[in-house]
TIVEXGU-131609 format. One line per 5 residues: number of its first residue (from 1); their letters; for each residue x, y, z of C-alpha. Coordinates in pm, whole numbers, plus 50000, padded with zeros to 5 digits. Each point is the difference from the previous one (the first is absolute). Example, Ala and Ser with C-alpha at 12.3 -4.5 7.8 and 13.67 -1.06 7.14 Angstrom:
1 = as = 51230,49550,50780  50137,50344,49934 $
END
This chain:
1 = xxxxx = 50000,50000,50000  50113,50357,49924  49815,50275,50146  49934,50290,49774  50008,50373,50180 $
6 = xxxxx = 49864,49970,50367  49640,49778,49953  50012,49792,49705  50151,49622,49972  50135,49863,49672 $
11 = xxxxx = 49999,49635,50015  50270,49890,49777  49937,49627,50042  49698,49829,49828  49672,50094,50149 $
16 = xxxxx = 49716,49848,49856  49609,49972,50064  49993,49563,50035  49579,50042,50037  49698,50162,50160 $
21 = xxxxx = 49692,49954,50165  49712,50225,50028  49630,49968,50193  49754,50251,49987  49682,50053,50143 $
26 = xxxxx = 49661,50051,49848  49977,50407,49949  50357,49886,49812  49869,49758,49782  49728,50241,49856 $
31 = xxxxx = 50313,50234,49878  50198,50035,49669  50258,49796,50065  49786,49728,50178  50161,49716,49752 $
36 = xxxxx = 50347,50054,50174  49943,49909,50264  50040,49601,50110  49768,49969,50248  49636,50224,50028 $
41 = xxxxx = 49782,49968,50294  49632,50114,49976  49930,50092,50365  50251,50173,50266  50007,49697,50203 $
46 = xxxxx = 50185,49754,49754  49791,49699,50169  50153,50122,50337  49789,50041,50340  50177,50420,50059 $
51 = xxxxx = 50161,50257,49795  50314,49928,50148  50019,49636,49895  49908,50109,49621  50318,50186,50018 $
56 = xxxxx = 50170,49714,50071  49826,49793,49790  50115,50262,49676  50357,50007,50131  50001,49652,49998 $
61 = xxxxx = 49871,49941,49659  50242,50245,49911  50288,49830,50107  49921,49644,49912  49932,50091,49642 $
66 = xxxxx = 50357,50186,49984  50179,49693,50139  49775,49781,49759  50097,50219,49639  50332,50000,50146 $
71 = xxxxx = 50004,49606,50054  50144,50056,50336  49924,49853,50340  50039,50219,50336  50300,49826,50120 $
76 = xxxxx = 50167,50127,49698  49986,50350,50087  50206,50174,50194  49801,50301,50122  49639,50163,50008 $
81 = xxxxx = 49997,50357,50050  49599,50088,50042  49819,50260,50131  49631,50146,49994  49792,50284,50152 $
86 = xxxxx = 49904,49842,50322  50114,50041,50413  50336,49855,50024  49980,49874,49621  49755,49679,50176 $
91 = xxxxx = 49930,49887,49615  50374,49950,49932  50084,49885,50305  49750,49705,50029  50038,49918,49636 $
96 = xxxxx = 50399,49944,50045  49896,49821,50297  49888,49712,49770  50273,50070,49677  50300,49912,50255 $
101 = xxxxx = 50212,50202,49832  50258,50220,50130  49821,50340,50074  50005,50382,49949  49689,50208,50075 $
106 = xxxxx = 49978,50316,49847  49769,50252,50030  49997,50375,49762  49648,50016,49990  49877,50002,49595 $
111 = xxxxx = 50354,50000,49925  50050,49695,50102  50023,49830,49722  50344,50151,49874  50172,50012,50277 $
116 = xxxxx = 49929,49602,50031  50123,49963,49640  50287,50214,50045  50152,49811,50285  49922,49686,49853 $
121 = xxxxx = 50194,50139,49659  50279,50091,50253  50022,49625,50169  50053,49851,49685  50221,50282,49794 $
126 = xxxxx = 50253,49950,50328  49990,49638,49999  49803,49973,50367  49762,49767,49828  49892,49851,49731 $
131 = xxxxx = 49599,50035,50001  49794,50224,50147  49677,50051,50047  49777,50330,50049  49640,50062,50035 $
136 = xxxxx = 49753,50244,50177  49675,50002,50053  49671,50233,50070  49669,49985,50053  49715,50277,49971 $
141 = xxxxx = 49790,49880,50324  50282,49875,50246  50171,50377,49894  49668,50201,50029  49957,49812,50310 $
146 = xxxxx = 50342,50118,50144  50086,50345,49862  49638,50156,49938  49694,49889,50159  49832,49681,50034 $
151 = xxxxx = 49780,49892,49685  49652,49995,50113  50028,50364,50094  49994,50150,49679  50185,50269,50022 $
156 = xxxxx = 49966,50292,49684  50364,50009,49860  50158,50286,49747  50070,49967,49676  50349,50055,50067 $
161 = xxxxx = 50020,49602,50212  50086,49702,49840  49887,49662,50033  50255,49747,50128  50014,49661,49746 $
166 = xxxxx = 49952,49683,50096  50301,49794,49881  50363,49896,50055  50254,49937,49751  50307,49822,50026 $
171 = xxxxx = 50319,49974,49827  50317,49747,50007  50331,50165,49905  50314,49790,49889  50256,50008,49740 $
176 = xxxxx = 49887,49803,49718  49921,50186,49742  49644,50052,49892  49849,50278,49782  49965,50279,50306 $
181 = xxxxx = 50326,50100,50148  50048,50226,50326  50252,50263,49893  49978,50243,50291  49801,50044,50340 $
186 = xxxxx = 49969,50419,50120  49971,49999,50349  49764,50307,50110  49998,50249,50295  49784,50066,50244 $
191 = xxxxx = 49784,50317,49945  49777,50203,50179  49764,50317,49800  49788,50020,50319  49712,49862,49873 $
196 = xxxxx = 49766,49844,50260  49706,49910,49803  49976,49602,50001  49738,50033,49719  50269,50150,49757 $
201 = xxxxx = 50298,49822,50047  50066,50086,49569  50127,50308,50098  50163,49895,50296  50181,49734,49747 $
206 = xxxxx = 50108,50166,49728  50275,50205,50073  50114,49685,50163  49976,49876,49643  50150,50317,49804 $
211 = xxxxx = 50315,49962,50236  50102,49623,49929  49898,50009,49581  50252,50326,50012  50278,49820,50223 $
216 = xxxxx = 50017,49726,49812  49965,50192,49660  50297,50186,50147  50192,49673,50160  49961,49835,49643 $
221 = xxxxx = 50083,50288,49762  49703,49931,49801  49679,50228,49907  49680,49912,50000  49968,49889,49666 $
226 = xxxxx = 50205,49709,50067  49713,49816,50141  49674,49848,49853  49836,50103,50307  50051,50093,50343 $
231 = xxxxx = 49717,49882,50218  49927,50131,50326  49839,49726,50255  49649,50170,50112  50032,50442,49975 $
236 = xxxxx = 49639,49937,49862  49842,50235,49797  50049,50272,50221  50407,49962,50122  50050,49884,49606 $
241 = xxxxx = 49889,50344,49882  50212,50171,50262  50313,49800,49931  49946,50123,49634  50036,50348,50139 $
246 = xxxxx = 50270,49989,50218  50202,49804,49713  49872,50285,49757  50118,50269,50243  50413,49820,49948 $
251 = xxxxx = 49911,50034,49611  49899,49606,49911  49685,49925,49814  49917,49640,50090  49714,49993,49746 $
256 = xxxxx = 49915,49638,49897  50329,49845,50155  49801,50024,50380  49708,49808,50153  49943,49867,50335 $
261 = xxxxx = 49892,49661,50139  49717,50161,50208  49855,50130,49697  50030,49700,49766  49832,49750,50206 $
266 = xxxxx = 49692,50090,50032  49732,50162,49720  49945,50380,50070  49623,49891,50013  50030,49744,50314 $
271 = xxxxx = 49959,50206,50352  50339,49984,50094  50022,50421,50030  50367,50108,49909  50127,49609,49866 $
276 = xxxxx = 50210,49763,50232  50228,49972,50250  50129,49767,50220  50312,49788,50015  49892,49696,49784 $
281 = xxxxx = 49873,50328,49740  50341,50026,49849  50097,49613,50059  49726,49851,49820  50012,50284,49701 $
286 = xxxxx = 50330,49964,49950  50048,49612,50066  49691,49934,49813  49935,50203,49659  50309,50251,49964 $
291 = xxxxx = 50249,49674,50048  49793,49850,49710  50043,50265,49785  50321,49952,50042  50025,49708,49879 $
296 = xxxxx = 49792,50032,49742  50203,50275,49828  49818,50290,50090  50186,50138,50258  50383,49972,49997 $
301 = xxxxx = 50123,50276,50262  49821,50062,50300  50018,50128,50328  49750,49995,50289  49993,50243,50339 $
306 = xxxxx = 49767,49859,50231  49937,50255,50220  49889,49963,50392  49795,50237,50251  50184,49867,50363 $
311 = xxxxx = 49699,50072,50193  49840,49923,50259  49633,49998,50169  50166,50130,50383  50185,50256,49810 $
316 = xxxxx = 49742,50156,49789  49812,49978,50319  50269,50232,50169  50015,50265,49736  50326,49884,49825 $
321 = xxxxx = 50038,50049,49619  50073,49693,49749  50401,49881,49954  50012,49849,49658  50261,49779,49761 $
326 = xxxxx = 50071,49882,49643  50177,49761,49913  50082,49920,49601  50144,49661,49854  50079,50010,49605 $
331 = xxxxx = 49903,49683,49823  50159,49958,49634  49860,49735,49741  50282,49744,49837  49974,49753,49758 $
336 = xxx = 49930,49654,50154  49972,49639,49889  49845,49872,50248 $
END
């Protein structure tokens, strides 16, 4: 690994994508990129008796069908890194419980995601392992339950909140080489614009956002143009359009190179007010339809900032604003026979 300026990782060793799983939920499976996805539920419990356990249940599908594409078993990996959106990351934690595998909880909120996939990228680029698996999870009732209010109160919400997805994605990393390779990981920094609103947490993301795409345009010597797209994880309509303007104000046009995961899966018709968020949103976007355009042709340089809103309930309760991250991995497309 060389590191580029002060934030960004090159990994000069072989990083590949070795497979994915995604499961989604059933306001997921009515989207636009609904035939990504591997597994669809069509109720929020996923045949389980609580929220809770549905979370499980999706991070669990999501990892067995990784280790299944990948034709590996457990034993033959040498770490999970997981996290998700709940108290002491309990989805993670009593998931790895049952995987045996040596364990790293994370958590970064909706920026999860990357920051899994960047240490995994690391592990293997350094020769610390050889496979690695990453996944997160989310769930829109266990996370309404926990950060908001509890669902039967039916609480009026702004425009400007988001609706949390149901779904985990999950991702093993190793170095033989497949079509998707992990070229760099952008680690973000925390940042604060004193926002306390918990029903915007766009804005509160996307300078978050602006800072890590400019770092590692800067750590990279490269322009915008060099990617197909940069996709945010879940700015939503709402932090999407101001991440636009801040990147407008430092004299780049974005234009059709942009989009963000919290916008593309849901259609603008379905009552989910400003898109999604969450931290499966960017996991099962990315893991699921981007990584298949991908191979498909259609996309050959990308890179994705997942961006996170580190809140929580107590201290939105005690007046404090919203501390936020981004963190950006590049994926680049290469010729593969197999």
């Amino acid at each position: 690994m060389e590191r580029r300026g002060k934030q960004t990782w090159h990994f000069d060793n072989p990083v590949y994508v070795q497979a994915t799983g995604t499961a989604v939920g059933p306001v997921e499976a009515k989207g636009p990129i609904s035939d990504s996805f591997d597994i669809c539920y069509d109720d929020l419990y996923a045949g389980e008796k609580n929220w809770e356990l549905a979370e499980r249940r999706l991070l669990k599908d999501a990892v067995g069908t990784a280790l299944k594409k990948a034709e590996k078993k457990t034993k033959e990996i040498d770490y999970f890194l997981a996290g998700d959106l709940l108290n002491q990351i309990v989805t993670s934690n009593y998931h790895a419980r049952e995987l045996e595998i040596p364990y790293l909880g994370l958590f970064s909120a909706c920026a999860t995601a990357m920051e899994g996939l960047a240490l995994a990228s690391l592990l293997v680029d350094t020769g610390a392992a050889n496979d690695v698996l990453a996944a997160t999870s989310s769930h829109h009732s266990t996370a309404e339950r926990q950060f908001r209010y509890p669902t039967e109160f039916g609480g009026q919400r702004p425009e400007t909140s988001t609706y949390t997805v149901t779904g985990a994605g999950a991702v093993i990393v190793g170095s033989k080489p497949s079509f998707i390779r992990i070229k760099e990981a952008t680690i973000g920094k925390v940042m604060d614009m004193g926002i306390k609103n918990p029903f915007d947490m766009g804005s509160a993301m996307a300078p978050a956002a602006k800072d890590t795409i400019l770092t590692h345009l800067d750590d990279t010597n490269r322009d915008f143009s060099y990617y197909d797209v940069i996709v945010t994880g879940d700015l939503s309509r709402v932090g999407s359009g101001i991440l636009r303007k801040l990147l407008q104000e430092k004299g780049i046009e974005i234009g059709h190179h942009y989009d963000d995961c919290g916008i593309m899966i849901y259609q603008q018709e379905q009552a989910v007010f400003a898109g999604g968020s969450g931290a499966g949103c960017v996991a099962v976007v990315t893991y699921g339809h981007l990584f298949k355009e991908m191979i498909r042709g259609r996309i050959n340089k990308m890179l994705v900032v997942a961006t996170g809103a580190l809140l929580s309930p107590l201290m939105i309760q005690q007046k404090e604003s919203i501390p936020c991250i981004a963190h950006a991995v590049s994926f680049e497309r290469e010729d593969c026979d197999g």
